[in-house]
N, C-alpha and C positions, 0 to 999 in steps of 0.2 A: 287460718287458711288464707293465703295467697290471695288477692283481688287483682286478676291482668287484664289490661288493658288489651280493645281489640289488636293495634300495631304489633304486640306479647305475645301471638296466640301461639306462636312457634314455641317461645321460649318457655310458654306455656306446657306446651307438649310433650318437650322434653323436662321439665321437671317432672310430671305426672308419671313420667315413664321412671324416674328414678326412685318414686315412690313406691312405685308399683315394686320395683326391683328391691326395694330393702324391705319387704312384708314377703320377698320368698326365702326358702330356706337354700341354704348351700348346698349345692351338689356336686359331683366328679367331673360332670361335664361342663360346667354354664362357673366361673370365679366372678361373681356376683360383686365383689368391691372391687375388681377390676375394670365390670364393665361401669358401674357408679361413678368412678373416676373417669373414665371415658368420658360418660355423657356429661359427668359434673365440667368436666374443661371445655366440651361442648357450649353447653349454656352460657361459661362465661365466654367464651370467644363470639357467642348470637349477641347476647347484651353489650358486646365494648362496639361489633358492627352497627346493631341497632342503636342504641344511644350516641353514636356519633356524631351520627346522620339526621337527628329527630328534625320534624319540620316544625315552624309555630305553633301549627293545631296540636302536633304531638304535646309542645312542653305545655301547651293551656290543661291537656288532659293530665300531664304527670302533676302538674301543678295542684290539680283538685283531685287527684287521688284520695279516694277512704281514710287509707292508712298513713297519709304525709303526717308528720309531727306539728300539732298546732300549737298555738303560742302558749296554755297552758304545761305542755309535756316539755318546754324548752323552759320556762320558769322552775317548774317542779327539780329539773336537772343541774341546771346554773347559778338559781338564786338560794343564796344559803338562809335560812334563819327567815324566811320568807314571811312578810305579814302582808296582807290583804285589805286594800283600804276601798270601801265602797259608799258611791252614793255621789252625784252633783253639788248636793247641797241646796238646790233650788228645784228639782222635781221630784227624782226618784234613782233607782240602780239599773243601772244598764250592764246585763249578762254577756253583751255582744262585746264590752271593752272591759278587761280585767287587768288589774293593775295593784304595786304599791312597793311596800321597800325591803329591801335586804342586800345580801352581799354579793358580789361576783368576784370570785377569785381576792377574797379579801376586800374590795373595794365596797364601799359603803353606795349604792346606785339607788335608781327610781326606776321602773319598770314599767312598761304599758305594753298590754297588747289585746290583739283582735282576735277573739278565740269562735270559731265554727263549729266544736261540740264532734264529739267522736261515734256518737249512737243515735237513732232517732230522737230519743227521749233528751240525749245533751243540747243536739241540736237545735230541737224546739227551743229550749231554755235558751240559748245563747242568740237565734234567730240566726243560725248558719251565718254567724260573723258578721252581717249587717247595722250598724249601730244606731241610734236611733239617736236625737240632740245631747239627752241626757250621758249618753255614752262619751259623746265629745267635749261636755262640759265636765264631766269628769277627767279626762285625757286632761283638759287644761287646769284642773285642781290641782290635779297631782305632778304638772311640769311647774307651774306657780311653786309649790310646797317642794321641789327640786331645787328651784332657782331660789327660795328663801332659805333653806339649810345649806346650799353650795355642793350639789349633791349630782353627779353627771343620772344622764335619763337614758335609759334605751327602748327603744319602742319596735315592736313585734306585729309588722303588717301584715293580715293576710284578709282581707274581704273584698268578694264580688263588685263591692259599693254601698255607700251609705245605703240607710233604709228606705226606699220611695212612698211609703206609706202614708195615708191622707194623716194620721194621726202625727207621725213626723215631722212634716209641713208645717200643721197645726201648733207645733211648739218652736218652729224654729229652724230648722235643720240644715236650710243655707249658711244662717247666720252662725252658728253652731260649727259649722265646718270650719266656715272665715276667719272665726275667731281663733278655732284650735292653731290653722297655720299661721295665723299671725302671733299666736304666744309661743308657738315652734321659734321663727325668728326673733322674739325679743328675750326670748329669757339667757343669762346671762353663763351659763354653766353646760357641757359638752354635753351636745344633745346627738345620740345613733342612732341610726334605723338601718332593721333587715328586713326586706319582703322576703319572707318564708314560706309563700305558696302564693295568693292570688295578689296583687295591688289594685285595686280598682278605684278608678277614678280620682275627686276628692275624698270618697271617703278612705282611701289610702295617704293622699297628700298633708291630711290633715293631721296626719302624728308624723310623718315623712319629711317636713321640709328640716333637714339636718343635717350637719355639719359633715359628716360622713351617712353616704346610703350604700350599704350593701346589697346585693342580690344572690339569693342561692341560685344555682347554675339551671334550675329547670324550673324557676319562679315564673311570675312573668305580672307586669306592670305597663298600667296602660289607661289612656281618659274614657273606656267602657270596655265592656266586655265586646270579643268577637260578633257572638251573638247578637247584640245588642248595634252593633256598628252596622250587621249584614241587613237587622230590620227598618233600619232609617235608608241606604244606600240602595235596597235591594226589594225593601218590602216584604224580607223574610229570612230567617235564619238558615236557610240554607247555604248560602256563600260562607257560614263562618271562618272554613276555614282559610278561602280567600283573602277575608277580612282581616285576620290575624296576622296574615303574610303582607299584606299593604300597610298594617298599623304600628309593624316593629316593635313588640310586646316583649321580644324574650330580652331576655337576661346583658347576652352578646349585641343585640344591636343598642341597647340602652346606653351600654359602654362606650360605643363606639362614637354615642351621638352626645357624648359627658353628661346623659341625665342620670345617674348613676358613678359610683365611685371606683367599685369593685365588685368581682366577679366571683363567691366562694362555691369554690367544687361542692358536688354532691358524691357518692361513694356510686360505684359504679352499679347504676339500674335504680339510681333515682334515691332520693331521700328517703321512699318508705321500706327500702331494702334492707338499711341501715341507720335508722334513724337515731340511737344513740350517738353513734359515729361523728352523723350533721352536726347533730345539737353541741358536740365536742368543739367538731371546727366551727360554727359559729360562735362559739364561746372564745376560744385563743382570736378570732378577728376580732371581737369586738373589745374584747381586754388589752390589743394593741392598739386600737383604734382610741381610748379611754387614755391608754396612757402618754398617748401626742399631744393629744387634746392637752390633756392638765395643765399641760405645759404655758398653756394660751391666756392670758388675762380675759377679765367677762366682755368688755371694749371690742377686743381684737375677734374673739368668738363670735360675737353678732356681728360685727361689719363683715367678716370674710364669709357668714353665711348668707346672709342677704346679698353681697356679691354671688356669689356663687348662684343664686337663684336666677337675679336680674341678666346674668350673662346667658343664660340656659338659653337656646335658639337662635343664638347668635354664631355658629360655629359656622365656617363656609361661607358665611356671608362677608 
């Protein structure tokens, strides 16, 4: 079943009406897959309106949709011969970052990503994406053990922000982040990232500082959530979606201001409509993106990624 979002309710409406209409039976008067086709061309002409036009707070909601594809159903699809490599090595396993090796499209890779968990019960397990130190010193195991077999990385962002937890703190979790983006810049072998639903904060930057970043088209990435912005500025989450619009989150303005690379479409009505689809064309960008790179010695790879960071803010000025 369908999960619409409030801005949907129309489109809402009329799928429910088509449903309604394929549970009756045909009769002389009413050509029932006529009127189907109707309403079906209907809907997509409400979705290409509506999703044109979406505002910031729109793509924050499409972004945390239920049903968006998280980084586990993009592994399971992408990565061939997949093995699972868990654990820091120095405390424990973090559910919130899953990771390890197999193939894409023939290419032998390293993988990480931020998994949120699809059901209550995933969720809990994964701690809806939020990572905790351990999670990040895993991230940096497994781009170490990339950059020692000569092996490009792709990393699969999608969390609210690291985990603010006293127990988090308690191990580390600034330091843990710092460290991730600095072995982001030093390791010597083509390292990708796609924000696939939420970027937040460091704890998106922390597997994100990369030679190439992509963004799906209704992502959104940003140093907090809306939320979060409205309760320091305003004292309360009610401005979110003001906040949103002052903080240039989506996808297109990220572009526009080079903190991002690229823009890849989502299928029309957002990535949970079609999420094999996504997973596809994030798959062909990132397998183009791999095969540039290769090109590049380990030298050239880190200096023009750390260029590329140090210039960020610099534009207009």
């Amino acid at each position: 079943m369908t999960t619409y979002l409030d801005f949907e309710k129309p489109i809402a409406e009329l799928e429910s009406k088509i449903a309604e209409l394929r549970h009756l039976p045909n009769s002389a008067d009413v050509d029932i897959a006529d009127e189907v086709m109707r309403l079906q061309d209907k809907v997509q002409k409400l979705l290409r309106q509506t999703y044109a036009k979406l505002t910031p707070w729109q793509r924050v909601l499409v972004a945390r949709h239920v049903e968006r594809p998280h980084a586990q159903r993009y592994i399971d699809r992408l990565i061939a011969d997949y093995q699972p490599l868990a654990g820091d090595r120095a405390f424990g396993e973090d559910f919130a970052v899953v990771g390890g090796l197999g193939r894409l499209g023939g290419r032998s890779v390293v993988v990480i990503g931020q998994e949120k968990g699809d059901d209550t019960d995933s969720r809990i397990k994964h701690n809806f994406g939020m990572p905790r130190p351990e999670g990040y010193r895993k991230a940096q195991r497994l781009m170490k053990l990339a950059d020692r077999f000569r092996l490009p990385v792709l990393t699969l962002v999608d969390t609210p922000g690291a985990y603010p937890g006293l127990d988090a703190e308690a191990r580390g979790q600034a330091e843990a982040i710092a460290t991730s983006i600095d072995t982001c810049l030093a390791i010597g072998v083509p390292l990708v990232s796609v924000v696939i639903g939420e970027g937040g904060s460091g704890g998106a930057l922390a597997i994100a500082s990369a030679d190439k970043v992509f963004m799906l088209e209704n992502a959104v990435y940003s140093v907090i959530t809306p939320e979060g912005c409205a309760s320091i500025l305003w004292r309360s989450n009610a401005q979110a979606q003001e906040a949103a619009e002052a903080m240039k989150v989506t996808a297109q303005d990220l572009k526009r201001l080079d903190v991002i690379d690229e823009v890849i479409p989502e299928p029309m009505g957002g990535a949970h409509r079609a999420p094999d689809e996504t997973i596809d064309t994030v798959g062909k960008a990132v397998s183009s993106a791999l095969e540039q790179l290769g090109n590049l010695d380990s030298d050239t790879l880190r200096r023009q990624r750390q260029d590329k960071f140090l210039a960020m803010g610099k534009k207009g000025l």
